[in-house]
C-alpha positions in Angstrom: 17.6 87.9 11.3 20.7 86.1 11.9 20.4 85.6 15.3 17.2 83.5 15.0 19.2 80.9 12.5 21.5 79.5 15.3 18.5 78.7 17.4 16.3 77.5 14.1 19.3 75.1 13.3 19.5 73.7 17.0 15.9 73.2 17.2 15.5 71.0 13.5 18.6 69.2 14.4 17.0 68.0 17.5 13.7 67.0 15.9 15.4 65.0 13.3 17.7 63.0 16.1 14.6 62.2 17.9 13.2 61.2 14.6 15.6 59.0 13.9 16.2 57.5 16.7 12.3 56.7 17.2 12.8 54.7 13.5 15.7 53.0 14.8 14.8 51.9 18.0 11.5 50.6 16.0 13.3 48.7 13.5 15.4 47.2 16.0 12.2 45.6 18.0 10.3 44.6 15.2 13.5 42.5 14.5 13.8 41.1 18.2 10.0 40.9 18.7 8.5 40.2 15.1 4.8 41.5 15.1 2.3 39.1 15.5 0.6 39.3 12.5 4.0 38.3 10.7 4.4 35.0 12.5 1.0 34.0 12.2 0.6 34.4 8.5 -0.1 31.2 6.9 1.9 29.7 4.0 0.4 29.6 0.9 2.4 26.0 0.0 0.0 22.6 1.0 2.0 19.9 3.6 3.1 16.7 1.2 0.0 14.4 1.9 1.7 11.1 2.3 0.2 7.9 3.1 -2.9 8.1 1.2 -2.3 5.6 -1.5 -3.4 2.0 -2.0 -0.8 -0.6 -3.4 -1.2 -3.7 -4.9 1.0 -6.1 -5.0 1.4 -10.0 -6.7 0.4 -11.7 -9.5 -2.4 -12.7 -12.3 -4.7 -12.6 -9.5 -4.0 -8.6 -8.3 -3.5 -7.7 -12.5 -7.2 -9.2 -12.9 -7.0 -12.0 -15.4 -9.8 -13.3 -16.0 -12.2 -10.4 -15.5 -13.9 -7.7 -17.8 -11.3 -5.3 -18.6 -8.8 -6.2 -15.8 -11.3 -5.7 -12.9 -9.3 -7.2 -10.6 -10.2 -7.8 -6.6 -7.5 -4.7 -6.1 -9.1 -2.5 -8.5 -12.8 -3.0 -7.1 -11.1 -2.5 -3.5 -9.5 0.5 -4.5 -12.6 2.5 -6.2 -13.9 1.6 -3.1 -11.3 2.5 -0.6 -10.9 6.2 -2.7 -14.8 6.8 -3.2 -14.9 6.0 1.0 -12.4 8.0 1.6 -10.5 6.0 2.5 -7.3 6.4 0.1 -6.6 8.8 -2.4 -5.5 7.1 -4.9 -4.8 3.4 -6.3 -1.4 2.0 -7.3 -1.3 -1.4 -9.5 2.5 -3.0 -9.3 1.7 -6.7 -9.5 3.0 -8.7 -12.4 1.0 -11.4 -13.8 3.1 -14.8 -13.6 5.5 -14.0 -10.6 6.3 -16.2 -8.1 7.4 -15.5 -4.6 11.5 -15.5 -5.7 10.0 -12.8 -8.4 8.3 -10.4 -5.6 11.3 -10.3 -3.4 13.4 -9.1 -6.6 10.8 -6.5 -6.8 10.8 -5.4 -3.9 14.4 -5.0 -4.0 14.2 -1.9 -6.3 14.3 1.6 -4.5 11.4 2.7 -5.9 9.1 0.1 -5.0 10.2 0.3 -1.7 9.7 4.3 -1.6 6.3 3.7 -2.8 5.5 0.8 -0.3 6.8 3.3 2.5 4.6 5.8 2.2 1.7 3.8 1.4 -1.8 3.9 3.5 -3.1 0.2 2.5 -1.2 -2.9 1.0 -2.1 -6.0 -0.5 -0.6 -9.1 -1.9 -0.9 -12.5 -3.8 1.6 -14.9 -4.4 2.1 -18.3 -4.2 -0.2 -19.9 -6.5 2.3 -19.9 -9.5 4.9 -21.9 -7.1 2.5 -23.7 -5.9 0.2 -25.5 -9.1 3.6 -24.3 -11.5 0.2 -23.9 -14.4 -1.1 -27.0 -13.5 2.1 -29.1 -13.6 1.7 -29.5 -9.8 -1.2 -30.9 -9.9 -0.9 -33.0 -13.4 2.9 -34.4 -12.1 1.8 -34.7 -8.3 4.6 -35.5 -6.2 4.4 -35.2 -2.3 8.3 -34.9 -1.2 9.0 -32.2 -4.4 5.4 -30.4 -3.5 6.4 -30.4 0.1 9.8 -29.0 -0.7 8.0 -26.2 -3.1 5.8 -25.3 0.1 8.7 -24.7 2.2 10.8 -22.8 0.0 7.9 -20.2 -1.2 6.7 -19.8 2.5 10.1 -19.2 3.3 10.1 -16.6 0.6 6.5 -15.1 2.2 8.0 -14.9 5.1 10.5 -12.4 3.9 7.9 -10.5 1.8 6.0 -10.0 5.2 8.7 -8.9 6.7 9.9 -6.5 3.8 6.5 -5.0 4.0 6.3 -4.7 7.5 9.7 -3.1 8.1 9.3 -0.5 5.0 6.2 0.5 6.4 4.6 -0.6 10.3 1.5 1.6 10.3 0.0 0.6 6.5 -3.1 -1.9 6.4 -1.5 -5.0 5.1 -3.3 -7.9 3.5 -2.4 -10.9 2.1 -5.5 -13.1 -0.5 -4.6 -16.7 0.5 -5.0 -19.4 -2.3 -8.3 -20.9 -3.7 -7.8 -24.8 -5.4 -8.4 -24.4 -9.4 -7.9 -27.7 -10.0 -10.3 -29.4 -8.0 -12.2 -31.2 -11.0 -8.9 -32.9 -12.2 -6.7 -36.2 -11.6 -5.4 -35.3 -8.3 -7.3 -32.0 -7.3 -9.4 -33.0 -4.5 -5.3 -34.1 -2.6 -4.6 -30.8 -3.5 -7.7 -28.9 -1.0 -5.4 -30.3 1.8 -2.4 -28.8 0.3 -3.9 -25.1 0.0 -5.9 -25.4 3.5 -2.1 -25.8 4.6 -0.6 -23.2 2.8 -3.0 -21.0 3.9 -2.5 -22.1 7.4 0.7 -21.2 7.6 0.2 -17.9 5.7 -2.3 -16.8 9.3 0.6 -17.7 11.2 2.9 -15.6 9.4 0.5 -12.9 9.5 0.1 -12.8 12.9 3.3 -12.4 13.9 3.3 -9.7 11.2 0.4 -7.6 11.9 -1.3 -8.7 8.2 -5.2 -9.7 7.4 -5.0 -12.9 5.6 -8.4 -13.3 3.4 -9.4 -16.6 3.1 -10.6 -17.6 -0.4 -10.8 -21.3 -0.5 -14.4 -21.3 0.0 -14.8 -18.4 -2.4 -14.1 -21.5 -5.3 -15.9 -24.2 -4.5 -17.2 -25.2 -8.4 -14.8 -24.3 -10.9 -17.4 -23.6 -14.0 -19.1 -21.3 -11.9 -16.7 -19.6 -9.8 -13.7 -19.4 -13.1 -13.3 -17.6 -15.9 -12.9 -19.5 -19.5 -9.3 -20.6 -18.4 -10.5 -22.5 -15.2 -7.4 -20.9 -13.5 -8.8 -16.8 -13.1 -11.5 -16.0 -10.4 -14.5 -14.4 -13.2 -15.6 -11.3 -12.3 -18.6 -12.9 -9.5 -16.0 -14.5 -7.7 -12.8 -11.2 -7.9 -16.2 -9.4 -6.9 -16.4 -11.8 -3.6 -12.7 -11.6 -3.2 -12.5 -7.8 -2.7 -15.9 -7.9 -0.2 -13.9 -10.4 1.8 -11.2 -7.7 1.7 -13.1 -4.6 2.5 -14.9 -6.5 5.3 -11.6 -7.9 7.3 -9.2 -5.0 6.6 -12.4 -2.1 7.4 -11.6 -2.1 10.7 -8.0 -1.2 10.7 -9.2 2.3 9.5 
């Protein structure tokens, strides 16, 4: 019996090397050439989706003054632009009252400017508070102090523009140019030439910026019709005719 054992042993020992060194060299190959089916298996984690929000920017105008329940020209664009498909969702940051001096210390904060970067669409209104300073503009009219007023907040728009632009070159950038309110007053019809100026100047600035300026001077032509109970606000007809003119000039950037 005892001279089987030797043989027995040799024979086991063998198989169990070869065993071994089958799992080993195995082990090691998986580890150099991972199997397919390892590299290929998906994460379960969804990318970051950036760039799929719409932000509004400005004044009165953006915050919806005027209109039933805030329905301002941003929020009707914005129910549009997410039930299109367009955006996913739709960001309010406008402050009623600001000026242009007031959006450029806005858009100093890091936050804003995080937002604004990862933004898909923008829009902004500004410079009717500098501009008619709640009427006193238009009540006090002076040329050389409405002149300097014109300079120093298109000075300030250009800046915005450029903010805007450098935060974020691929967004769809728009800018509502300025209607007259005070047409019906002591010195309102002088004013038309004033805002058809403004406005002027704002195209040229959006050209060089890449940004859809939608004109609304037209949009107000009788102020009991196309105001709210304040004769300042657009009512809800004329936000309503604002955010078409929106959808319709900046559609095509999409």
């Amino acid at each position: 019996m005892k001279r089987y054992v030797w043989p027995l042993f040799l024979v086991v020992s063998l198989i169990l090397t070869a065993v071994f060194g089958y799992g080993f060299a195995s082990a090691y190959n998986d580890v150099v050439n991972p199997p397919k089916r390892a590299v290929l298996t998906p994460t379960k984690e969804e990318p970051v989706k950036k760039g799929g929000t719409y932000v509004a920017l400005g004044d009165s105008l953006t915050r919806g003054v005027g209109a039933s329940n805030g329905n301002s020209y941003a929020a009707i664009v914005g129910r549009d632009f997410v039930k299109n498909d367009r955006v996913e969702r739709f960001q309010n940051l406008a402050v009623s009252g600001a000026r242009t001096e007031d959006l450029l210390k806005q858009l100093e904060q890091k936050e804003v400017r995080r937002t604004l970067s990862q933004a898909k669409v923008i829009s902004v209104t500004i410079g009717g508070n500098d501009l008619f300073n709640r009427g006193e503009g238009v009540a006090n009219f002076d040329a050389k102090k409405t002149a300097a007023t014109i300079e120093t907040a298109q000075n300030n728009l250009a800046k915005t523009f450029s903010i805007l632009r450098e935060e974020n070159p691929d967004a769809v950038i728009f800018y509502v140019g300025l209607y007259n309110p005070f047409r019906a007053s002591e010195n309102g019809e002088a004013f038309d030439a004033i805002v058809q100026e403004w406005n002027a100047k704002s195209r040229t600035l959006g050209i060089k910026h890449d940004i859809e300026i939608i004109d609304t001077f037209n949009l107000v032509r009788d102020v009991k019709r196309d105001l709210s109970s304040d004769q300042f606000h657009p009512n809800d007809a004329t936000y309503e005719d604002i955010a078409n003119a929106a959808i319709l000039a900046v559609e095509k950037r999409f």
